[in-house]
NUGU-213349 format. One record per residue (C-alpha): residue in one letter; x, y, z. Coordinates in steps of 0.5 Angstrom, whole numbers, padded with zeros to 4 digits, always signed. Example, Ala and Ser with C-alpha at 12.3 -4.5 7.8 and 13.67 -1.06 7.14 Angstrom:
residues 2
code  u  v  w
a  +0025  -0009  +0016
s  +0027  -0002  +0014
This chain:
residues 445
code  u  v  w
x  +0035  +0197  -0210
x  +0035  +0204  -0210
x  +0030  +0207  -0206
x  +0032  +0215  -0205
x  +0030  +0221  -0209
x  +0036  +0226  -0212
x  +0034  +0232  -0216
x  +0040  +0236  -0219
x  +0040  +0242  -0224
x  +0041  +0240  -0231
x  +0042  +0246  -0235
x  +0048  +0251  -0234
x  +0047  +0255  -0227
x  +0047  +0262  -0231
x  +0041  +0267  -0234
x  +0038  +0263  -0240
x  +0032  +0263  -0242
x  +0030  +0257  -0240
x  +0033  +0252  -0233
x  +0031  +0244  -0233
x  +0030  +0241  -0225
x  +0030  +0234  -0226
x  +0028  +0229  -0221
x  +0028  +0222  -0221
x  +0027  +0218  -0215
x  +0020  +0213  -0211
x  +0019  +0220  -0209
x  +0019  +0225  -0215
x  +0012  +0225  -0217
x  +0010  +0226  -0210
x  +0015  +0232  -0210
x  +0011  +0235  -0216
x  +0005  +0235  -0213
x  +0007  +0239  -0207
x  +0011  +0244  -0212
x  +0006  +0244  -0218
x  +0000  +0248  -0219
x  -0002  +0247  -0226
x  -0007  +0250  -0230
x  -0012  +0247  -0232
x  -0017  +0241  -0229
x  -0011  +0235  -0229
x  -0008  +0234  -0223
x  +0000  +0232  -0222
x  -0003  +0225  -0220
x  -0007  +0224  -0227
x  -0001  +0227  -0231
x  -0001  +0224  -0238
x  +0007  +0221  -0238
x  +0012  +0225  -0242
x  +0007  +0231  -0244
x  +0009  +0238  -0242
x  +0004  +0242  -0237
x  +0004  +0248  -0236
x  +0003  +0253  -0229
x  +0005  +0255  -0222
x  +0012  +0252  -0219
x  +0013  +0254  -0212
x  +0020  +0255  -0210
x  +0024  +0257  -0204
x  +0020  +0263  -0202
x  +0017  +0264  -0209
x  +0014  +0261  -0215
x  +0015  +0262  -0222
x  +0011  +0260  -0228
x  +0013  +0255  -0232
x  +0013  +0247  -0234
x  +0012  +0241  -0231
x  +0013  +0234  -0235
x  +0012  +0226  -0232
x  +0017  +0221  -0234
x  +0013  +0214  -0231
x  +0018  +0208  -0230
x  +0021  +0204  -0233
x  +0021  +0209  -0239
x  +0025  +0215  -0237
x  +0031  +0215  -0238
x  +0034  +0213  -0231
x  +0029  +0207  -0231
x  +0025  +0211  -0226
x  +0019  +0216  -0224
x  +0021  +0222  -0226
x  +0020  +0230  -0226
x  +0022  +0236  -0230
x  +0021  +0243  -0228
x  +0022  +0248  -0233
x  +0023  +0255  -0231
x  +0025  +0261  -0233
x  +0033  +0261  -0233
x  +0035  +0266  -0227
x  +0041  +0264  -0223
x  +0036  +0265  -0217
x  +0030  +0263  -0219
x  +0033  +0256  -0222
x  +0036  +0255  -0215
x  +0031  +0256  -0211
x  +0027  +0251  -0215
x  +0032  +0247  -0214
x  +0032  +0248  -0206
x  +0025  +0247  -0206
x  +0026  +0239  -0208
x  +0031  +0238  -0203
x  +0027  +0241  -0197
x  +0020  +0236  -0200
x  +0027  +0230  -0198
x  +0031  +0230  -0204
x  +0037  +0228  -0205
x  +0042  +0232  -0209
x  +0045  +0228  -0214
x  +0052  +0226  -0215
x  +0057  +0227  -0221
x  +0053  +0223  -0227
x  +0048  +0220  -0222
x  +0043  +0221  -0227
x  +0046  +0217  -0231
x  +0049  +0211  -0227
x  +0042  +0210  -0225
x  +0040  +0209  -0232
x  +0046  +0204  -0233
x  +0044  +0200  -0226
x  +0037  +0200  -0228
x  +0039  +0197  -0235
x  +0037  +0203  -0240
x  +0044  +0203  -0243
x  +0051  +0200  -0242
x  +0057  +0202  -0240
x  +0060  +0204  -0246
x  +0053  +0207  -0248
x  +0054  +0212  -0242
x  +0061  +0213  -0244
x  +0059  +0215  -0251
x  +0054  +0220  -0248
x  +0059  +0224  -0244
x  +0064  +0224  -0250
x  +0059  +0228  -0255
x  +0057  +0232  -0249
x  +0064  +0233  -0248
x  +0066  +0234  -0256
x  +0068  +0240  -0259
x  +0068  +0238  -0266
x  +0063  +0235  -0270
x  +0067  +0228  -0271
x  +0068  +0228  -0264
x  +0060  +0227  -0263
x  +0060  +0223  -0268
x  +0065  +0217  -0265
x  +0061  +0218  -0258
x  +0055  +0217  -0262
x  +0057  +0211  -0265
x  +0057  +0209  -0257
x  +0051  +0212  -0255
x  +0047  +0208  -0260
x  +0049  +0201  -0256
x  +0053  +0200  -0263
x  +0060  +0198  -0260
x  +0055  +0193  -0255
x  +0052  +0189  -0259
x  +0059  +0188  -0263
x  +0061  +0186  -0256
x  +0055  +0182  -0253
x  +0055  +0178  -0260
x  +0062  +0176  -0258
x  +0062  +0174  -0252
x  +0055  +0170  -0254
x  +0060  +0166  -0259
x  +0065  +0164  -0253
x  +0059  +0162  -0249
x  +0057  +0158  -0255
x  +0064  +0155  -0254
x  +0064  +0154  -0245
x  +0059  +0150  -0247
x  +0061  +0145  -0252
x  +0067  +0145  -0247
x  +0063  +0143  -0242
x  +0059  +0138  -0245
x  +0065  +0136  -0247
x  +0067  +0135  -0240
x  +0060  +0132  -0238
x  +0060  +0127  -0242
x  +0067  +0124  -0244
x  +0065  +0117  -0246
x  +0060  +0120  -0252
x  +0068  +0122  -0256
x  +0065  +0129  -0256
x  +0072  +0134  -0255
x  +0075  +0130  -0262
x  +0069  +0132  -0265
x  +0068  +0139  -0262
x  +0075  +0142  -0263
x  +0074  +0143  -0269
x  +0069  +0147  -0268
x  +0073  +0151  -0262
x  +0078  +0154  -0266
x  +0074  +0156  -0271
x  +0070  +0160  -0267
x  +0076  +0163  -0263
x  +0079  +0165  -0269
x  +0072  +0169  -0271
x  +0071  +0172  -0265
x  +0080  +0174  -0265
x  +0079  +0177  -0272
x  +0073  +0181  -0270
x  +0077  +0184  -0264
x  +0083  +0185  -0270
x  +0077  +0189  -0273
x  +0075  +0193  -0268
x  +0083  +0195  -0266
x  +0084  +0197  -0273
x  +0081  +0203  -0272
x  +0083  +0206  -0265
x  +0088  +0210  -0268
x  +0082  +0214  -0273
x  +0078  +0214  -0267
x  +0082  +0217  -0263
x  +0084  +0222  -0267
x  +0077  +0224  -0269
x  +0075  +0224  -0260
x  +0081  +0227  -0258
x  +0083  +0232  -0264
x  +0090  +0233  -0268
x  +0096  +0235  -0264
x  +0100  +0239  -0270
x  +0106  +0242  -0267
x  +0109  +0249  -0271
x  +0116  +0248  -0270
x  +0121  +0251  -0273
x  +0128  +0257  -0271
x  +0127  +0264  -0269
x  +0123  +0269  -0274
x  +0121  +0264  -0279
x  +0114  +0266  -0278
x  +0110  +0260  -0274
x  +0106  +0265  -0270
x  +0103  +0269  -0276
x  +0102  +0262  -0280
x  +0098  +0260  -0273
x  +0095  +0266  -0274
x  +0093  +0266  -0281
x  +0091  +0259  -0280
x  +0086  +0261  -0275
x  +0084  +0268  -0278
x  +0085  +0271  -0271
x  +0092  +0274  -0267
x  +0093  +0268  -0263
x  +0100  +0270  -0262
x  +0104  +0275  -0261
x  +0109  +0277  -0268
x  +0115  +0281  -0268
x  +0121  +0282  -0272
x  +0125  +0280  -0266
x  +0128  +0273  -0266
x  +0126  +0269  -0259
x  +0119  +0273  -0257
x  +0115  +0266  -0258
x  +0118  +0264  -0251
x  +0113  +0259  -0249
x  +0108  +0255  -0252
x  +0102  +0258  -0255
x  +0095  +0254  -0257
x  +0090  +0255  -0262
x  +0084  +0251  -0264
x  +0081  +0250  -0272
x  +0076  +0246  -0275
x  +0078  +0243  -0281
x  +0073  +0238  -0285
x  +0069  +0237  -0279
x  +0076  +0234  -0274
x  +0079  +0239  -0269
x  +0086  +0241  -0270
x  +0090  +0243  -0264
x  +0096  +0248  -0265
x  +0102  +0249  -0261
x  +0106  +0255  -0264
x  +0112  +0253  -0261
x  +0119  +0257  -0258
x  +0125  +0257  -0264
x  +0128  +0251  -0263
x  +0136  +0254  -0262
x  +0142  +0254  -0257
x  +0141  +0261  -0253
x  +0144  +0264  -0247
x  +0138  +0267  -0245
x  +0134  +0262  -0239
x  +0127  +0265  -0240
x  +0127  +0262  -0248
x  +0131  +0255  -0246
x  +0126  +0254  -0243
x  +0121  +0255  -0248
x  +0125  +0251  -0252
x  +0125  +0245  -0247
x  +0117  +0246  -0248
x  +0118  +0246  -0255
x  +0121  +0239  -0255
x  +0117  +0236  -0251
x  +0111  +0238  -0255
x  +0114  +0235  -0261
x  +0115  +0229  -0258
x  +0107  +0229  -0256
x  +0105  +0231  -0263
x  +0101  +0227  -0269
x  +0104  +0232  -0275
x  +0110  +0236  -0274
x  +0110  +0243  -0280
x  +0116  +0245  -0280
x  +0117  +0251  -0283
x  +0122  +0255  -0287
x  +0124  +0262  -0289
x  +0124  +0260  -0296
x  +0129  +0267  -0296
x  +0133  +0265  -0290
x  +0135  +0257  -0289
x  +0141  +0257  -0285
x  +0145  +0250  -0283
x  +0140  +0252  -0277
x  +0135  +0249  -0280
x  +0138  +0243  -0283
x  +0139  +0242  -0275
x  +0132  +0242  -0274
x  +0130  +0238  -0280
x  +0134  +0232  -0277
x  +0130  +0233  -0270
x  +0124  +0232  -0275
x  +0125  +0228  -0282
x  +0123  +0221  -0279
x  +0117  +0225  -0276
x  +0110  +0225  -0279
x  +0112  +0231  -0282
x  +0110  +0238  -0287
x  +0115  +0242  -0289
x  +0112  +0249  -0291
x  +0116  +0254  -0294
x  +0113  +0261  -0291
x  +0114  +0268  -0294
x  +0113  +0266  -0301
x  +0111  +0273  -0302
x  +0118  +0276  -0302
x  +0121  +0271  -0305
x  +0120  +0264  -0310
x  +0125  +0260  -0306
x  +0124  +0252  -0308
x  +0127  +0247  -0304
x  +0126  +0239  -0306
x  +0124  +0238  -0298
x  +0116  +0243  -0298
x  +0110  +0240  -0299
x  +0107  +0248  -0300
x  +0109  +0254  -0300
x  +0106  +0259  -0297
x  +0106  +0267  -0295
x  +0102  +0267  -0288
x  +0103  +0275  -0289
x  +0098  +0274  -0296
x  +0094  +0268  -0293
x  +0097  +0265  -0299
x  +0095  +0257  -0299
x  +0094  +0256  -0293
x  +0087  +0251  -0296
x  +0093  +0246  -0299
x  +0095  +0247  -0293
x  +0090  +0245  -0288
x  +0088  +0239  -0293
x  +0095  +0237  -0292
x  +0095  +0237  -0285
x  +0088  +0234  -0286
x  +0091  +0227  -0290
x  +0098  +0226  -0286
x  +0094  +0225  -0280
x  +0087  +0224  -0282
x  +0087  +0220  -0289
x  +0085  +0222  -0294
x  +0078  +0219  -0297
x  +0075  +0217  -0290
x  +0068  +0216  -0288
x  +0068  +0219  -0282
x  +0061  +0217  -0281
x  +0064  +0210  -0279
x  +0064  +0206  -0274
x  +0070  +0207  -0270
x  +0073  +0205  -0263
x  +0076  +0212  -0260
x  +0076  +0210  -0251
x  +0083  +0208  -0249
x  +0080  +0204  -0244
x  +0076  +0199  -0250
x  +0082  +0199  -0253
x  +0086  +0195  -0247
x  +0080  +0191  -0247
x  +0080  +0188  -0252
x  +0087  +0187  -0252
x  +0087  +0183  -0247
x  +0081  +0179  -0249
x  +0084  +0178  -0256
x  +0090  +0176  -0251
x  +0087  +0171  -0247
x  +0083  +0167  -0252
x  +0089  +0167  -0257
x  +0092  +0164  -0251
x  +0087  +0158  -0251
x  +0087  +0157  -0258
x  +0095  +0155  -0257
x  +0093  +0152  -0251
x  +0088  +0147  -0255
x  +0090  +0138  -0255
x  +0096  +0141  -0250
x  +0092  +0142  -0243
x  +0086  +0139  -0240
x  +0078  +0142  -0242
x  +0078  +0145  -0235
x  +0085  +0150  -0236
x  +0083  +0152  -0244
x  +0076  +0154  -0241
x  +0080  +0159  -0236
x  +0083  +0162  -0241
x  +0077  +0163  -0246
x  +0072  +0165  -0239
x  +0078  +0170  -0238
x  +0077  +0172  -0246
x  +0070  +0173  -0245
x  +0070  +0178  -0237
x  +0074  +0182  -0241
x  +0070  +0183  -0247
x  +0064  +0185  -0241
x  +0068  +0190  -0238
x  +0067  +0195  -0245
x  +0059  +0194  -0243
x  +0059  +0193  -0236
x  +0057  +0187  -0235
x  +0064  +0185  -0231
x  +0067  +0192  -0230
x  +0069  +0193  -0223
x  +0066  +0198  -0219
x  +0072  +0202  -0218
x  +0071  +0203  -0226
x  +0064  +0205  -0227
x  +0064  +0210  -0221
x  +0072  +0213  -0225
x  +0066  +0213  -0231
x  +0061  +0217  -0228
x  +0066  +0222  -0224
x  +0067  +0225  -0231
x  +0061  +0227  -0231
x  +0057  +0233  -0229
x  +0052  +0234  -0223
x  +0046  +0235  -0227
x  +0047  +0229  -0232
């Protein structure tokens, strides 16, 4: 049982025009009413839950006016008595609120406390919380919609149906077992297997689509790959429509990796304008050039590109680097020549800007798909996904194992099935792996 108050600021500590406190705890209302002057009859003691007020908040060594609002237990969403001040958003304003509740014998709260209590409480699952953290955490709108997904308990109920159909099958296994004169377990097998084979294909299901999802959570990793003074530094900065790097004329001046962001079709694409790939005595730039592999090798989609007035055997070596990768071959500067080669996908002249919409519907099919809904359902934590491989594996096992070994062995394989599937809503999660869960968040959360 949790017995202590915390209180944490929940907003951003910089000048805004607004700061929320939060507290939640046995002690928040009674922290409230020391804290709390509101206009009007209504004391902080008769406060209607969920309904703003507005007065006086007596902070450390001075007050603000602003709002107070009561969330009563067990409809908050820590599943406790809570309280929000909403004050105006000055650092030393909303620090001295939040003084003010630490020294009425609050506690200040830990990374996602807010949070985890909401999961002990029994207010959301593990994997809803982890959905939480994804759509605080995302920078695109994909992104928020695959922690969505998790939020809304979507993947939980998923779960929770499966690991109802396995104990559907520990309990004909144990009735089984219970009472063997009855002739049951020949009767029963049938009926195991069938649905060990449902559940399996429902995990299938779900595993299908990690490779989306995590693309859609995590983004695009697009490396711009290429020799020397082809022109990937003015793409990337066509492509972003900003100088990100740094062009020159001189062959070798993009010596380390430069980064860039874009948004295309509402997933985040992660550049990497990589150093010329070529042999060169100059240290500095081999060690680009070591980054620039590197990054191939971490990369979603490979765009190589061509000086489409300049191919030299130079880029035939590179191309042999990167033709069995997810590739798009981009003949650039077609603004100084009509070069034509049987390998492009596009030309494009990033001097002009010329093409570079085919471009990104390029990029957007060879690592998205073209088609997709991406207001699916879709598993994007790596942490789901072992899971479920685990639970996939584990009953795989005692369905090879049925009329071979004896009821009370096939029941450890499918109970081993059913704990790892309890892990994605926290039914079984360690508390190593809850705590990593909650580590990830902010202190306000």
């Amino acid at each position: 049982m949790i017995n202590d108050t915390i209180s944490a600021i929940s907003t951003a500590l910089s000048a805004s025009g607004v700061a929320v406190i939060r507290i939640s705890g046995p002690s928040a209302l009674n922290i409230a009413q020391k804290m709390f002057i509101p206009v009007g009859k209504t004391g902080v003691s008769d406060f209607e839950p969920n309904k703003m007020y507005v007065g006086e908040i007596e902070a450390d060594g001075f007050k603000d006016y602003g709002m107070c609002v009561y969330f009563k237990a067990p409809k908050s969403f820590t599943g406790e008595d809570s309280v929000e001040f909403h004050c105006h958003g000055g650092i030393a304003i909303t620090k001295g609120v939040l003084k003010k509740t630490l020294s009425l014998g609050a506690r200040l709260a830990t990374n996602g406390e807010f949070t985890k209590r909401a999961f002990l409480n029994g207010k959301l699952s593990l994997s809803s919380a982890e959905g939480l953290i994804d759509m605080i955490n995302s920078e695109s709108e994909s992104g928020v919609k695959a922690g969505y997904y998790l939020y809304r308990e979507k993947l939980t109920a998923e779960i929770n149906a499966m690991q109802d159909d396995i104990t559907d099958v520990l309990a004909q296994i144990d009735a089984d077992m219970d009472f063997p004169e009855e002739d049951l377990e020949q009767t029963s097998t049938l009926a195991v297997e069938n649905t060990l084979n449902s559940v399996v294909q429902k995990i299938d299901a779900l595993l299908k689509t990690y490779r989306t999802g995590r693309t859609l959570k995590n983004g695009v990793r697009v490396a711009i790959v290429g020799k020397p003074n082809t022109g990937k530094s003015s793409l990337l900065n066509a492509l972003l429509n900003y100088d990100k790097a740094i062009v020159s004329d001189v062959a070798g001046t993009t010596r380390d990796i430069v980064e860039g962001n874009l948004d295309i079709n509402g997933v985040r694409f992660n550049f990497s304008d990589t150093a010329g790939i070529r042999e060169s005595g100059d240290k500095v730039e081999e060690m680009g050039v070591s980054l620039s592999k590197k990054v191939l090798s971490e990369s979603d989609v490979i765009l190589f590109v061509l000086d489409g007035g300049f191919i030299t055997q130079e880029d035939e070596q590179i191309y042999s680097l990167v033709k069995d990768k997810n590739l798009i071959v981009a003949i650039n500067k077609t603004d100084k020549n009509d070069y034509k080669d049987d390998r492009a996908d596009v030309y494009v002249s990033a001097l002009k800007k010329h093409n570079l919409s085919q471009l990104k519907e390029l990029l957007f099919e060879k690592s998205v798909g073209s088609g997709l809904d991406l207001n699916g359902d879709f598993l994007c934590e790596e942490r789901h996904f072992n899971a479920l491989l685990r639970a996939k594996e584990k009953l795989l096992s005692a369905l090879n194992s049925i009329g071979l070994v004896t009821l009370d062995l096939l029941a450890i394989d499918v109970k081993d099935g059913w704990d790892a599937l309890g892990e994605i809503s926290g039914r079984t999660a360690t508390e190593d792996i809850i705590n990593d869960i909650f580590s990830k968040f902010c202190v306000g959360k």
